[in-house]
SERO-4910 file (N, C-alpha, C, O; in steps of 0.05 Angstrom, whole numbers):
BEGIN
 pado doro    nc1    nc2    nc3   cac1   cac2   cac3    cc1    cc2    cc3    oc1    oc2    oc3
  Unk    A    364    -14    236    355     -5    210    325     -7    207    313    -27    215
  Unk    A    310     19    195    285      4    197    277     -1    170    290      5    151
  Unk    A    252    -15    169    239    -20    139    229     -2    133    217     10    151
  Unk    A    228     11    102    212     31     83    204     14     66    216     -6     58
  Unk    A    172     27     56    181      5     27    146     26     21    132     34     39
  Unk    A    138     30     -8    117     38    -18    101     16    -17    112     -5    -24
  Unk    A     72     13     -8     57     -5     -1     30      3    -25     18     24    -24
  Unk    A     26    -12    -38      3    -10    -58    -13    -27    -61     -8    -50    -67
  Unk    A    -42    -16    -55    -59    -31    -49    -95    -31    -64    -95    -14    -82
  Unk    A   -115    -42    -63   -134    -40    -72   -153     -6    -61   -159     -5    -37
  Unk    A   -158      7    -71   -176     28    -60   -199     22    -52   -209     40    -39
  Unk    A   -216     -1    -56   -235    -17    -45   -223    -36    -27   -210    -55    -36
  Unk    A   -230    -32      6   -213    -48     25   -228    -70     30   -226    -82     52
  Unk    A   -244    -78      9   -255   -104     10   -252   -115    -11   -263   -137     -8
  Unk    A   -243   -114    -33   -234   -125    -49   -213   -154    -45   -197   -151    -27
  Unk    A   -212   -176    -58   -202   -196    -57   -184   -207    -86   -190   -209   -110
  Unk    A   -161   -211    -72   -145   -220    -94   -160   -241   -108   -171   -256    -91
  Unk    A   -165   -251   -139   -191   -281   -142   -158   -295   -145   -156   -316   -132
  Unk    A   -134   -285   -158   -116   -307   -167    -85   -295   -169    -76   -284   -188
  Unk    A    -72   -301   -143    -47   -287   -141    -23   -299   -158     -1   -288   -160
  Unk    A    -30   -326   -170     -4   -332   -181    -12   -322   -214      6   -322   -230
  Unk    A    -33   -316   -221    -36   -296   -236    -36   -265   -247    -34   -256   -270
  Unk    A    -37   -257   -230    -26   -231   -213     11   -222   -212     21   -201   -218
  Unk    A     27   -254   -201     52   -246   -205     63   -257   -236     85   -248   -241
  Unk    A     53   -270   -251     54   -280   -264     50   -241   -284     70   -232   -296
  Unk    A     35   -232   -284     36   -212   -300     53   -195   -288     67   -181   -303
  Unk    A     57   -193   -258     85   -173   -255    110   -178   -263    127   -161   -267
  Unk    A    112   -205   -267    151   -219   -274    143   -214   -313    162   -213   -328
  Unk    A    116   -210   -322    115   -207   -352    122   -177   -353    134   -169   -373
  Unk    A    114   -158   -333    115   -126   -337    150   -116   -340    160    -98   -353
  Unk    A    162   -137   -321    185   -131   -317    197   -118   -292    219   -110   -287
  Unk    A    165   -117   -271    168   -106   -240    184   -122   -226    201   -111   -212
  Unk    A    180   -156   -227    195   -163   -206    204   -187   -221    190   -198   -238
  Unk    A    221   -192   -217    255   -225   -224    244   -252   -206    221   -259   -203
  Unk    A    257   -257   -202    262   -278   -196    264   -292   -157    280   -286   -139
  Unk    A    249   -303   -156    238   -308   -126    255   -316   -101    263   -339   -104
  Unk    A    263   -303    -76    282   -320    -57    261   -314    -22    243   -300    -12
  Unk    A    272   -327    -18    264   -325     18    274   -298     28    294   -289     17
  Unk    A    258   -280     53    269   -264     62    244   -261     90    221   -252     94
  Unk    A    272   -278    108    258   -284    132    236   -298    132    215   -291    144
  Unk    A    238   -318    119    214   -346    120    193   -333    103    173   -347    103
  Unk    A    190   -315     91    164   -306     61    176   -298     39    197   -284     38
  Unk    A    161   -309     16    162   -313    -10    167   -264    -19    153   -244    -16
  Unk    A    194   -271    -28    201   -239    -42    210   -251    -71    214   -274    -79
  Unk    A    210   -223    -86    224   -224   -114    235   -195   -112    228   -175   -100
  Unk    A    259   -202   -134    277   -183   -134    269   -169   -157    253   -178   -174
  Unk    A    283   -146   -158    265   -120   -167    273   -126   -199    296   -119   -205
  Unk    A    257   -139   -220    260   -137   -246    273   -119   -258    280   -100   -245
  Unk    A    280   -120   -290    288   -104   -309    273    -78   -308    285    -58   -301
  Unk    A    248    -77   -314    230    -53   -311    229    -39   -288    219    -16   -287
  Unk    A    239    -50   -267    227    -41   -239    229     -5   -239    210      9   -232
  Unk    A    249      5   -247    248     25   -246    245     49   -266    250     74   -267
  Unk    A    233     26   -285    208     48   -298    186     47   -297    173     62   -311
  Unk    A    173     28   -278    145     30   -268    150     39   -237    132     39   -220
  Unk    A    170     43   -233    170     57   -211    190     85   -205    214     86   -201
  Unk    A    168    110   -206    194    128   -221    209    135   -201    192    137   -184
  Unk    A    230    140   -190    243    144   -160    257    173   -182    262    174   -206
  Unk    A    260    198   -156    256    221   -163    289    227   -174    293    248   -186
  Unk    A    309    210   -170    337    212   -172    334    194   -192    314    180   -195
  Unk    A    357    195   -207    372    166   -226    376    151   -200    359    134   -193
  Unk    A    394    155   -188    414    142   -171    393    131   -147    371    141   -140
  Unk    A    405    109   -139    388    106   -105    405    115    -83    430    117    -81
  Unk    A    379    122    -66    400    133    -49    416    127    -34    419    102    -35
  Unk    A    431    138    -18    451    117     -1    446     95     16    431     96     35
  Unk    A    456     81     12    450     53     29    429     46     15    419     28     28
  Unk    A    415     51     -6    388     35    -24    406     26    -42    418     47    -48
  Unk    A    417      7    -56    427     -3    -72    409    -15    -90    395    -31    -77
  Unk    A    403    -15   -122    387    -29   -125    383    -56   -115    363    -66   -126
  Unk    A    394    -70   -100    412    -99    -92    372   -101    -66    357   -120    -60
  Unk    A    371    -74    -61    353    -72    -30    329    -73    -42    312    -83    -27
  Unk    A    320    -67    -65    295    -60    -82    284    -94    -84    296   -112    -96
  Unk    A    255    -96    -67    257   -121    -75    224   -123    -72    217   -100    -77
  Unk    A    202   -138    -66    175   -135    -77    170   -157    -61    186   -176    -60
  Unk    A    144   -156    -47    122   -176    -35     93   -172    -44     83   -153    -55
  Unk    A     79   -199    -37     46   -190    -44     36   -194    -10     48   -211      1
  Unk    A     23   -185      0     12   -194     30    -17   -209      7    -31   -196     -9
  Unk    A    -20   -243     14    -46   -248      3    -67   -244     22    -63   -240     46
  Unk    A    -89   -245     10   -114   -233     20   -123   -250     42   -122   -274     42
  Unk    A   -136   -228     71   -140   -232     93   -164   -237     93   -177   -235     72
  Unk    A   -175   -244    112   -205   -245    117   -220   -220    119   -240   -216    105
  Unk    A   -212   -205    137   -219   -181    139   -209   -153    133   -186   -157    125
  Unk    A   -213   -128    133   -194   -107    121   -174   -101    146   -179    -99    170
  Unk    A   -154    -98    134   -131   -100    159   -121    -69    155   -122    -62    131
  Unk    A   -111    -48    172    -95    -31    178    -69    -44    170    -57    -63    179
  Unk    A    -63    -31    152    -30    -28    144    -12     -8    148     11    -12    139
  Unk    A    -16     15    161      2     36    168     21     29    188     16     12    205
  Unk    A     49     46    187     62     35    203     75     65    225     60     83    233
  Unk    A    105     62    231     98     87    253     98    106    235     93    127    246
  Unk    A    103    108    209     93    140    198     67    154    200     62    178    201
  Unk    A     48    130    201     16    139    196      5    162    212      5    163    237
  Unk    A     -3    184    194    -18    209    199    -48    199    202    -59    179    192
  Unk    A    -57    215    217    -87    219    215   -102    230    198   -104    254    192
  Unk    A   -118    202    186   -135    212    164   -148    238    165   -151    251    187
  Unk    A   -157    247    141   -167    276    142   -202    258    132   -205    238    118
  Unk    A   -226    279    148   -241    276    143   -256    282    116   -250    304    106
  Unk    A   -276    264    100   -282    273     69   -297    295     61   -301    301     38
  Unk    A   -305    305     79   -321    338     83   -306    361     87   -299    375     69
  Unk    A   -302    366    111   -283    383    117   -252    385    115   -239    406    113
  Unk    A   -245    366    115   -212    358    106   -198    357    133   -173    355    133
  Unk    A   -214    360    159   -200    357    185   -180    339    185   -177    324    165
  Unk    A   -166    338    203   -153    315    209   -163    294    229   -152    295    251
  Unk    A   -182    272    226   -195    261    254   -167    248    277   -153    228    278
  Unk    A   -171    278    296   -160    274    318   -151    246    340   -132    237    352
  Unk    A   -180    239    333   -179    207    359   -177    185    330   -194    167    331
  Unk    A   -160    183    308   -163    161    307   -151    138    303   -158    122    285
  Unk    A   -133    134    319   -126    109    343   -155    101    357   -162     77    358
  Unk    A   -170    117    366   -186    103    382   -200     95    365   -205     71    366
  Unk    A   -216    115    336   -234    104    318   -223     80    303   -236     68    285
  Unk    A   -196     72    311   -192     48    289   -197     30    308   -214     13    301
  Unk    A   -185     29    337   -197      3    350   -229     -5    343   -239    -27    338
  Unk    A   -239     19    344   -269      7    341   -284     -3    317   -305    -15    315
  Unk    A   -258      9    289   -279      7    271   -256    -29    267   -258    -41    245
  Unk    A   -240    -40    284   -227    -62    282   -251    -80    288   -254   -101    276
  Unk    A   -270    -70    311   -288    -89    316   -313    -89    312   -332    -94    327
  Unk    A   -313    -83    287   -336    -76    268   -334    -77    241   -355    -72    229
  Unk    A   -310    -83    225   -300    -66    194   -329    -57    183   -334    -33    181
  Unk    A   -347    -74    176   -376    -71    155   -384    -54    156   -383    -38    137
  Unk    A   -399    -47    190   -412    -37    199   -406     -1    211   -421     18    213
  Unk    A   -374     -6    219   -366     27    233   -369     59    205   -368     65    181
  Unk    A   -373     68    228   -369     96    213   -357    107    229   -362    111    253
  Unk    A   -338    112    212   -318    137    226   -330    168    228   -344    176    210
  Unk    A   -324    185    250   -341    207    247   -313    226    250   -291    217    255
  Unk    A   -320    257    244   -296    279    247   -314    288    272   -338    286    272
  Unk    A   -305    295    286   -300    309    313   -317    345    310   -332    357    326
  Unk    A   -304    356    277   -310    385    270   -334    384    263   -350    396    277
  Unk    A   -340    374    245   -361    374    230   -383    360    230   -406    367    223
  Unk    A   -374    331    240   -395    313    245   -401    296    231   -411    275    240
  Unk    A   -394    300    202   -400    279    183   -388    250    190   -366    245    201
  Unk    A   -406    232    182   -402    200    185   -378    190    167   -387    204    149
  Unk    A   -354    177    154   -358    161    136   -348    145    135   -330    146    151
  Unk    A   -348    119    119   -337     93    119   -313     94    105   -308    106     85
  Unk    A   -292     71    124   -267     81    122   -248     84     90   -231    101     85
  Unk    A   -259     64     75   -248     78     43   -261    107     33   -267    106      9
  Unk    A   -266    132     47   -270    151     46   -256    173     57   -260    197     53
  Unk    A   -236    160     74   -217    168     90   -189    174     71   -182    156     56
  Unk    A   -176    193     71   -149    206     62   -135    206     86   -137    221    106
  Unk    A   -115    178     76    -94    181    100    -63    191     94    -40    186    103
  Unk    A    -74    210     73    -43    220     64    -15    207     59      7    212     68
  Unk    A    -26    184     36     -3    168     41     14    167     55     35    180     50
  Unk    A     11    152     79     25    157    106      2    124    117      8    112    137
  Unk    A    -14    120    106    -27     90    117    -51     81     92    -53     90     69
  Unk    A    -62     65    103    -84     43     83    -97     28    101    -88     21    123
  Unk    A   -123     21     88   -136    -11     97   -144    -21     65   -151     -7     46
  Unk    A   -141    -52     68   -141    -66     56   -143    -97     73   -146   -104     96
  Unk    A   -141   -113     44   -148   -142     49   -115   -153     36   -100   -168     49
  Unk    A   -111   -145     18    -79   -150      8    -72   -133      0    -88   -115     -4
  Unk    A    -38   -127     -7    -20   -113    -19     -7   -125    -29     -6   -150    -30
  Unk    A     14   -101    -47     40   -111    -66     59    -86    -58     57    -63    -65
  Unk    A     85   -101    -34    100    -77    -22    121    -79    -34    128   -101    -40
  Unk    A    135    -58    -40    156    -49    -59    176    -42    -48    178    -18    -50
  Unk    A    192    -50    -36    213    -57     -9    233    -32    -14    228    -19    -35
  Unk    A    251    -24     -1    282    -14      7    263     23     -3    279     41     -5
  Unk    A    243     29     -6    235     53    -21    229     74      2    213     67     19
  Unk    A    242     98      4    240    125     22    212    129     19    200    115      3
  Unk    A    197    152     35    179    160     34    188    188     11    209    201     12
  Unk    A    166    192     -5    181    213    -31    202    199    -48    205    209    -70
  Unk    A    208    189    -45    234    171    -53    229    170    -81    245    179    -97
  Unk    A    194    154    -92    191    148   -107    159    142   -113    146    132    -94
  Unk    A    145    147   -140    128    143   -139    112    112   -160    123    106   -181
  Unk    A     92     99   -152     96     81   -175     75    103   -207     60    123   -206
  Unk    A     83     90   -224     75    100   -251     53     93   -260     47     69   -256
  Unk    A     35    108   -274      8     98   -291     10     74   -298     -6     56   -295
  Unk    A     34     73   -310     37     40   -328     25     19   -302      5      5   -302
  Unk    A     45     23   -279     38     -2   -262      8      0   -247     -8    -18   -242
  Unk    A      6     26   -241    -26     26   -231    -51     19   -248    -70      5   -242
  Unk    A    -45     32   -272    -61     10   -295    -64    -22   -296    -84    -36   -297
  Unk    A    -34    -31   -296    -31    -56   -304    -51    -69   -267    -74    -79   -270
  Unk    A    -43    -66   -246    -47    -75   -233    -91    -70   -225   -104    -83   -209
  Unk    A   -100    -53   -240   -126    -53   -241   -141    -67   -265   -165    -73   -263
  Unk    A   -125    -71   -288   -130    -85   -303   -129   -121   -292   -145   -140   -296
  Unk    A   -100   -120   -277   -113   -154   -274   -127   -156   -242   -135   -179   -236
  Unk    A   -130   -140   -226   -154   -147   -208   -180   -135   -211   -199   -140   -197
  Unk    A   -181   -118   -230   -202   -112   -234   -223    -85   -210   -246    -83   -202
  Unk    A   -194    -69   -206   -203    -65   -183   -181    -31   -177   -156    -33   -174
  Unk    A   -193     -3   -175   -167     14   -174   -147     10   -152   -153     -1   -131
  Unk    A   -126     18   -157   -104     18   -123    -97     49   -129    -99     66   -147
  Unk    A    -90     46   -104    -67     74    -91    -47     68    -73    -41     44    -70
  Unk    A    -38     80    -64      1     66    -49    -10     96    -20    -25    115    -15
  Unk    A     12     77    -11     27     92     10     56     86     18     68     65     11
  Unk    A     66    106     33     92    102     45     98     87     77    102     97     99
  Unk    A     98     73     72    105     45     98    138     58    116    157     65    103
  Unk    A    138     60    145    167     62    155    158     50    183    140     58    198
  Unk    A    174     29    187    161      9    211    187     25    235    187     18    259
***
């Protein structure tokens, strides 16, 4: 079976969580996520009362084999450095000029892995430079320092809602955008 799950994250991939039990503390108030269990040795919560009205999924129903029972929520806390989060769905970002798709970049991520601050990613077409939160990776990947993954969720499946993208820029202080995670 593999994992899906909508992955939502800071749009500034340097951004730092300042206070995560603050943070869930306003998601278990929104009504996103219940009540806390183990899943495979890390801290999950199960998908609150609200969950699925801050998260609009395009059916009433879940789909088969999604039970709401599967709907369940993590935070990844903040890394040292900006980490690649895409998994095997991840497309190639499109460049912010031309809208290419940068061809090599597998190779541009090894490098900009050993550099985050400093790399510029370049398009191949056009030539333009840019640093990687300028990159459109078609929800299909991300970099970041932390997330808040929204477990058992298809790609299309579902989108999260103003309400929660608000709420969640209001307490970090900081915009997000999601992607679709399929390991």
């Amino acid at each position: 079976m593999s994992e899906k799950k909508i992955v939502l994250h800071p749009v500034n991939p340097w951004a730092i969580l300042q206070d995560p039990e603050l943070l869930i503390d306003s998601l278990r108030g929104a009504g996103l996520i219940g009540t806390s269990f183990s899943h495979f040795g890390d801290l999950h919560y199960r998908a609150g009362p609200r969950f699925r009205e801050l998260v609009r999924f395009k059916s009433a129903e879940p789909s088969p084999g999604s039970p709401d029972s599967a709907l369940h929520v993590s935070l990844l806390q903040t890394t040292t450095e900006p980490a690649f989060l895409g998994g095997a769905n991840a497309q190639a970002p499109q460049c912010p000029e031309c809208r290419a798709p940068l061809v090599d970049w597998r190779t541009q991520l090894v490098d900009w892995q050993r550099d985050t601050r400093g790399y510029q990613w370049l398009c191949r077409k056009c030539g333009k430079k840019a640093q990687v939160h300028q990159l459109d990776w078609q929800r299909s990947a991300g970099i970041s320092r932390y997330s808040l993954d929204l477990w058992g969720i298809s790609a299309g499946e579902a989108i999260p809602s103003a309400e929660l993208l608000n709420s969640l820029e209001r307490q970090t202080l900081e915009s997000w955008t999601y992607f679709y995670y399929r390991l």
